[in-house]
Every structure is written in C-alpha cells, then in structure tokens.
N, C-alpha and C positions, 0 to 999 in steps of 0.2 A: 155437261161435261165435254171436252177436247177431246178432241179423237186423237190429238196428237198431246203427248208433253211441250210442255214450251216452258227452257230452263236451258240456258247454255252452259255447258262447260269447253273452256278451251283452253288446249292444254300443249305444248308441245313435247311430243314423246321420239323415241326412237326411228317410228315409222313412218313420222310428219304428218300425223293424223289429229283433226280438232273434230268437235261434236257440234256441228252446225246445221240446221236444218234448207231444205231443198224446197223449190217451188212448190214441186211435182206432188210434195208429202205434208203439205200445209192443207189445214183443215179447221174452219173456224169453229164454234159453240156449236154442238148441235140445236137446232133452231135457229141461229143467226139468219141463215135467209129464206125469207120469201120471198121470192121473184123469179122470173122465168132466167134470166139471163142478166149475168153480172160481171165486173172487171175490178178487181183491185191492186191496184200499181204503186208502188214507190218508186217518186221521182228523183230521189238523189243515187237509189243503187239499180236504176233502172229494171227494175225487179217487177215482174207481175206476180203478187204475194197467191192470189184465188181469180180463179174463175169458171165459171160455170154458161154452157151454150153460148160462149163468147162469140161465133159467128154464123149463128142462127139467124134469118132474117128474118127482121120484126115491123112492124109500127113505128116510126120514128117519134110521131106525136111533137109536141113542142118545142124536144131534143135539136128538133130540127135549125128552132133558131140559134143555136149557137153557131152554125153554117152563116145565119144573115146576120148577126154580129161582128162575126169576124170579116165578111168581108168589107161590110162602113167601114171598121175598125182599117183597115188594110190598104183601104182609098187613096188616103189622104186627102180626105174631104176633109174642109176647113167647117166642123162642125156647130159651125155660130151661125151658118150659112141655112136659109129660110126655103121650105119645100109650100107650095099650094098641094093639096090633095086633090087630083083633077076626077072629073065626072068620068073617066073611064073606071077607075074605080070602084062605082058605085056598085056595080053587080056583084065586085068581090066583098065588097064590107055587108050587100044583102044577104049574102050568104054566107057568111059568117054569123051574122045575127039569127040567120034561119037553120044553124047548127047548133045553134045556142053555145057557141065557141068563146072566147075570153076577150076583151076588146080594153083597150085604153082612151073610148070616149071622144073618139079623134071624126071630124065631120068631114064629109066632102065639101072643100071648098075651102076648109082650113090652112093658115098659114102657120106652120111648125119648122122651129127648128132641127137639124140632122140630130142636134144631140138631144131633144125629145123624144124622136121617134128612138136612139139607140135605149134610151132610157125605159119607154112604153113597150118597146120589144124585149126586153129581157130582165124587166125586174115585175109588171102585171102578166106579163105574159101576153101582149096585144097581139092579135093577129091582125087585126087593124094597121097597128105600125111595123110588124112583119111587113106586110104588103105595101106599104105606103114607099119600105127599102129599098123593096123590091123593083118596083116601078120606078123610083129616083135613080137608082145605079144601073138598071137597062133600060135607060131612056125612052122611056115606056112601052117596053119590049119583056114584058114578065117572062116570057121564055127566052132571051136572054141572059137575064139575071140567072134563072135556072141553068142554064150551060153552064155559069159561073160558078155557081154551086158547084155542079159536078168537077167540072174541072178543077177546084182547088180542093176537094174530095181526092180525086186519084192525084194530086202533088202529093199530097198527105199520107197517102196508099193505102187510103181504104178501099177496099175488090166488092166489097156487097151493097154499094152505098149508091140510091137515085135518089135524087131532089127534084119533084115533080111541081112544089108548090115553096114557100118563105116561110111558112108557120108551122106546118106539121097535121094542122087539122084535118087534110086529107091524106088516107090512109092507103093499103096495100092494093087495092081496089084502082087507085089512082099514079099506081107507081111509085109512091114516096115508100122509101123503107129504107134501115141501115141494120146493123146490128151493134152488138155492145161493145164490140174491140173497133169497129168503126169512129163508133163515137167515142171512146177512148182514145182513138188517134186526133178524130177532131179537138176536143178537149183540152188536147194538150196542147195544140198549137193555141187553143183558145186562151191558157193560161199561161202561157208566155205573152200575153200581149195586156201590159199594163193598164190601159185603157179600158181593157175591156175586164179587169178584174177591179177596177176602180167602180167600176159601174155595179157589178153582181155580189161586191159586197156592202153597197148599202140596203138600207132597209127598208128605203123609200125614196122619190123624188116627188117635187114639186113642180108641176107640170106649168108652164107659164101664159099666162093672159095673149089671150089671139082676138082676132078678129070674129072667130063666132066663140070664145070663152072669154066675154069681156068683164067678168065679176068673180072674184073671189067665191067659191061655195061653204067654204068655213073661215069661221071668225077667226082663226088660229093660222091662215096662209101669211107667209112675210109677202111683204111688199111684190108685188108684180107678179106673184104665184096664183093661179086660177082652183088648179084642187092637186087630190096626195095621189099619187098610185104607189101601193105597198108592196113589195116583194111577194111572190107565194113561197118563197123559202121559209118555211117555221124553224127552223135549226138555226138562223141566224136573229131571230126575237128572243130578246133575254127575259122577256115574259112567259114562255112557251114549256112546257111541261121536256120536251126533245130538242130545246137550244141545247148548241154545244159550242164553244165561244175559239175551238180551234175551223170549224166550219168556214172556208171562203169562197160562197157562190156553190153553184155554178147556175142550173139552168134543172126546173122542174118539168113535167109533162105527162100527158093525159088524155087519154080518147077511150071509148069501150074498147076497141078493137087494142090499141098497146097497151094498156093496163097502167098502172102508178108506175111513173118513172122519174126520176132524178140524178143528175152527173153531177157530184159534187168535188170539191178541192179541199182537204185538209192540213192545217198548219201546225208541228206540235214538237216540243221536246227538238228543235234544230231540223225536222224531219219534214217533208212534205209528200202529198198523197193525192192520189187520184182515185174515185169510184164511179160506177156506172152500175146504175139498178134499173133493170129494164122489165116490165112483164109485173109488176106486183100486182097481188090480188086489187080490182076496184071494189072490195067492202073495204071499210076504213075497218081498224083493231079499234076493239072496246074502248079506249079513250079516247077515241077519235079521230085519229091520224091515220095518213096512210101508212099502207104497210112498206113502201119507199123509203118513208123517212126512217120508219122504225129498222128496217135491214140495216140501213147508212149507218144508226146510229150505234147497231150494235155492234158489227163490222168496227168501224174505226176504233170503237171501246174494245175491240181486243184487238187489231194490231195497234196501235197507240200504245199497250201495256205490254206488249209480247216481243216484239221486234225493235231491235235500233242498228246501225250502222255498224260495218266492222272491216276492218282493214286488213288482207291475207295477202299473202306471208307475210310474215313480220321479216325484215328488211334487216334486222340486226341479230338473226339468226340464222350462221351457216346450215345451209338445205346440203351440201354435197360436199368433200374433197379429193384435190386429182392430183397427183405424182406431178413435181415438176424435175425436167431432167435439166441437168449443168447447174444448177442454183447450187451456191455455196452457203446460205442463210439459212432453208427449210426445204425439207423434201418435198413438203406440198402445199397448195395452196386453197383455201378456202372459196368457197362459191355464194352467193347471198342471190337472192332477189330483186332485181334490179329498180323494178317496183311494184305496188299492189295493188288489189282488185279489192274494190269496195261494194262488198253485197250486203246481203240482212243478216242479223245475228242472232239466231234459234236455235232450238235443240231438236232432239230427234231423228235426224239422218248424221251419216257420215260424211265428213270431209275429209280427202286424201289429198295430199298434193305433193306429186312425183315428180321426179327429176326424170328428163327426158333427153338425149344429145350429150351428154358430156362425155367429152374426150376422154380416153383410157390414159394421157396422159399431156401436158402442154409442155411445152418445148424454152427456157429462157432465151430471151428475157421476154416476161410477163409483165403486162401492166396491167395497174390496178382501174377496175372498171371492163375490161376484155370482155367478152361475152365470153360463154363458155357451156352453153347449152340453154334448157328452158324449164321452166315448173309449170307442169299443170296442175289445174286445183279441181277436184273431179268433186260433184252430190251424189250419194247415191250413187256410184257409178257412171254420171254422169258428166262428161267436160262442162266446165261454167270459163274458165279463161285461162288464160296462159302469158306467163311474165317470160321476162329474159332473165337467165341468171351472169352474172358476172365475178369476176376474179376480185376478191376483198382488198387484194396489198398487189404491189410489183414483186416481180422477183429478179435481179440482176444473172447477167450471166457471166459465170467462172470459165475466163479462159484458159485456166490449169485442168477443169473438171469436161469442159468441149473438147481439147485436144486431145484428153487423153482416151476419151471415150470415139473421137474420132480416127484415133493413130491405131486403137487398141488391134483393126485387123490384119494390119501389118508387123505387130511384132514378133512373130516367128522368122518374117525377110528378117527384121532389124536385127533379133537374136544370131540366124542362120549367117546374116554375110559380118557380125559383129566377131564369130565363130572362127570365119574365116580368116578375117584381118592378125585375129588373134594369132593363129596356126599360121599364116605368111609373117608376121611379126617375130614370132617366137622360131618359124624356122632362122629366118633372116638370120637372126642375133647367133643361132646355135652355129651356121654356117660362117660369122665372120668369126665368133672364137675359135671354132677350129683354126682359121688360117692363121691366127695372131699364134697357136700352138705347134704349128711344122716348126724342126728340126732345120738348121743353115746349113749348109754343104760348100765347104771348101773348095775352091778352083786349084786344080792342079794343074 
C-alpha cells in the first residue's frame, strides 16, 4: 500500500487552491526499496520525486565509470583513433584480475580503438578499459586523469565526491567514494551527452580483430568482429524476467564494501527520468537478480503510473483584480499569470498560489501585459516558484475623468471667487440701473 494517495484533483476555486502533491510528501510502495541510498529525479519538471541518504558517503563501485566515460566522451577524441595498451599497465590489469574484478579481455600490448575501450568500459563493465582511459587521456599520468575526474566532479558540484581510481573497484579504503545525489548530478550531465547514451543503450558490442585477437571466437561474429561483450544491464534484455523497454542505460556496479548499485535513465509516456540505487543488499532476491534492479524496477512502475507533468497557473484565468483610476471603459482591470511553472502532477498535499505585490490601485493608461505584481505557488506551505502577473487588456485614459479628479481640490477657490464675480457682477448692473433711474433737474 502507498503511504501517500496519488489521484489528482485540480480544481480552480475561489482561494486559487489545486490538490497537487509536494516532494517532501511523496512516498513510494511500502517495499519498493532496498537500498541504502537512492535518488529519483524527473528531468523535464526538474523535480526530485524520492530520496533517501542522498548524500551519504558511499562506495562508488563501477558508478564510477560513468566519470571516465564522460570525460572520452567530452575530448573530442576522434574515436576511430588506435591506443597500444603499454606495459605500464600491467600491474593494474594484475590487480584487477587478482580482485577477481570485471575485465573486457583487453591484453597488454593490444591495439584498440578509443571507441572499444568506451564500449568495454561501460557496457561489460571493464575495468581493464577503465584504465586503459585512463592512461590514454593523462598521457600516462593515472593521477592526472584522476584530477580530471575530480575537477569535472566539482563543475558539476558534487561536495562528497573523490575519484581515486577510473573503475571503482577500489573502495573507501582508497579514497574513491561519492554518494547518490553525487552521482545523480554525474548522471545527468552523462545523459545529455548523446554519444554516450548511444553507447549504454545497446545491449552488446562487438569488439573488433587486433593484433593479439586475431580470430573470431564464435561462429556468429560479422565480419572483422573478434568476440561479444554484453551489457550487465538485465532491464535492457527483452529476454529478462525485470526488462522494461522504457529503460535507457545507464551504468551498473558492484563490490562487497558498496553493495548492488545501478544509475539508470528512464523514457515513458513523453516523460524522462533519472535513478540512483546505491547500497542494495549483495544477496540476489529469490529469482535471482539483484535487489538494484528490482528497486529500479519497482520505483519507475509507480512513478511512471502516478505522476505526469502539469502546467501552474493556468494563464487564462484571472488570479487578481485592481481598481483602475481615469479609465472611462472599466473600473478595473484583470491580472493573469504571465507564465507557468511546470512540476509533477499528484495528489495529496496542497497547492496555493497567492498573489503577492499588487497595487491597491493602477493609474491609466494601462497596457495590456504591465506587470502588476507576482503569484506564488506554495506545497505544503512551501514556495516551489513564482511567475509575474500581468495586466489582461489596456485601459485608455479619460481626459474628462483625469481633470476632474485633478481640478476636484480646487473647487471651493473656483466656487468662492465664481461667488465673487457673481456679487461684483450683480453689484455692477444694480449700481448702473440706479443711475439710468435719477430724476433731471432743470438749470435755472
């Protein structure tokens, strides 16, 4: 059961109150997660829907390559272009083998392409061609390369994040660690970059004929392909008991010490989506997957069915009206939303959105579009954004209804000497009829 309802009703009422649900009060399935620490984001209402010990610091594990992806990715290495895997390497591929860590079959001495190695780092999960990036982009300066990391890390602004290694197989022990809103920020720059979502949603590549892989290993390679490496993504196998065919990538990972991890991107219903499962349990669940993919999967199965997009205020309903003075047309003029804020659409909390600033009264002539104060759209009591409102129509202004409102403090002068004129006026006239009325007098 939900801890929360998820059912919207929106409604426009007298108090400009809708029934939208708030971050802060979103709660997924009870059960939906296992995992120590999670992130889930919608990336068109820039919304972070759940999260739990988001910046906890953890294990990055394999997480990590999506740092050494992005940064090939960001080069602009011309990736047709051929690396030898040099003998300085050797110590790190020994020790990864002696980790018993993931590898994509890559030899010292081997000539691979840049887009091999991006292909063996982030769909096997090589730690082999992690490292092989690694040393190609700091000119075989591995702690170089690691600067780089970090510092495209804090552009990013992640605060908890060190990149000690290009794979992730060494752990907290070693200074590599992030946490999940870390990698949530990684993530997303990682999934704005087409290249590299081209890459994380196939479901395999074929790795091609070198110099020490000069035969085909199955009869089924096309032409100039040596062998397969398969994605560890099972949500992206339409064979898989937990495919789910909105799934795009991202990047799986794994060690005792982090636990079943997976950053994944989801596509569905016009909507797009970011997760971060960090910390699942290392037993697999009774059918045998981890408990990563099973969070992921339950997580997107209910926001996928519970949340979609919603456009606030609605722009073609007066939020306010204010007195206008000298307009001869209309007393007053309407206020709208000048425009809106687009978050998730849920029930369960309250949405209010207030008028804030509006004048007691504007003055003609008004034009239509004026600002005229602001609406904010509060969750729960809480501000989420604030539009400008604006004046709907013009209103001209009445130079009969300005003057008179401007003359009005003077009309006792204008009455008082109007008073006067009248009484000098009316004397005048009284004083020339008398003289028209004197009596002549005869000269004797």
């Amino acid at each position: 059961m939900m801890k929360k309802c998820l059912a919207l009703a929106l409604a426009f009422a007298a108090a400009l109150t809708w029934a939208f649900s708030a971050a802060a009060g979103w709660e997924p399935p009870e059960g939906a997660v296992n995992a120590e620490a999670v992130v889930l984001y919608n990336v068109d209402t820039d919304t972070v829907v759940y999260e739990k010990n988001a910046h906890e610091v953890r294990a990055a594990a394999s997480l990590t390559k999506m740092m050494t992806g992005l940064l090939l990715a960001e080069s602009g290495e011309d990736l047709s272009q051929t690396f030898t895997i040099p003998e300085d390497l050797r110590p790190e591929f020994d020790r990864i083998q002696a980790e018993n860590g993931s590898d994509a079959d890559l030899k010292i001495g081997e000539t691979v392409t840049l887009e091999s190695l991006l292909y063996a780092c982030l769909l096997p999960s090589g730690n082999d061609a992690a490292s092989a990036i690694a040393y190609y982009l700091g000119n075989g300066d591995m702690q170089a390369f690691f600067d780089k990391m970090n510092a495209r890390a804090a552009e990013l602004g992640c605060e908890n994040t060190n990149f000690t290694c290009a794979h992730g197989l060494y752990g907290l022990e070693y200074g590599n660690h992030s946490t999940a809103w870390d990698m949530f920020l990684i993530a997303r720059a990682f999934r704005e970059n087409d290249l590299l979502m081209e890459v994380v949603t196939q479901t395999g590549y074929w790795m091609p004929l070198t110099n020490l892989h000069t035969e085909a290993e199955s009869p089924d390679a096309p032409a100039g392909a040596a062998y397969y490496v398969g994605t560890t993504n099972v949500m992206q196998l339409p064979d898989q008991e937990l495919y789910r065919p909105y799934i795009r990538g991202i990047k799986t990972g794994f060690t005792d010490e982090a636990g079943r991890c997976f950053v994944s991107s989801a596509e569905s219903g016009g909507m797009t989506w970011l997760l971060v499962v960090m910390g699942a349990p290392i037993q697999l669940a009774e059918d045998g997957f981890n408990w990563a993919f099973h969070t992921t999967a339950d997580l997107y199965d209910w926001a996928l069915v519970n949340f979609w997009p919603v456009q606030l205020p609605n722009t073609e309903t007066p939020l306010a009206s204010v007195p206008v003075k000298w307009c001869a047309e209309s007393e007053t003029v309407s206020l709208y939303a000048a425009s809106t804020l687009t978050t998730l659409q849920c029930s369960g909390s309250q949405v209010e959105v207030v008028t804030e600033d509006v004048p007691q009264t504007l003055e003609a002539p008004v034009e239509a579009g004026q600002t005229a104060g602001r609406a904010m759209v509060y969750v729960d009591g809480e501000a989420v954004g604030t539009v400008e409102l604006v004046t709907g129509s013009a209103c001209e202004r009445s130079a009969w209804l300005y003057y008179k409102e401007r003359l009005a403090p003077f009309a006792p002068v204008f009455i008082g000497a109007a008073l006067v004129l009248a009484l000098l006026f009316f004397g005048a006239a009284r004083a020339a009829g008398n003289r028209r009325k004197r009596p002549a007098f005869a000269l004797r």
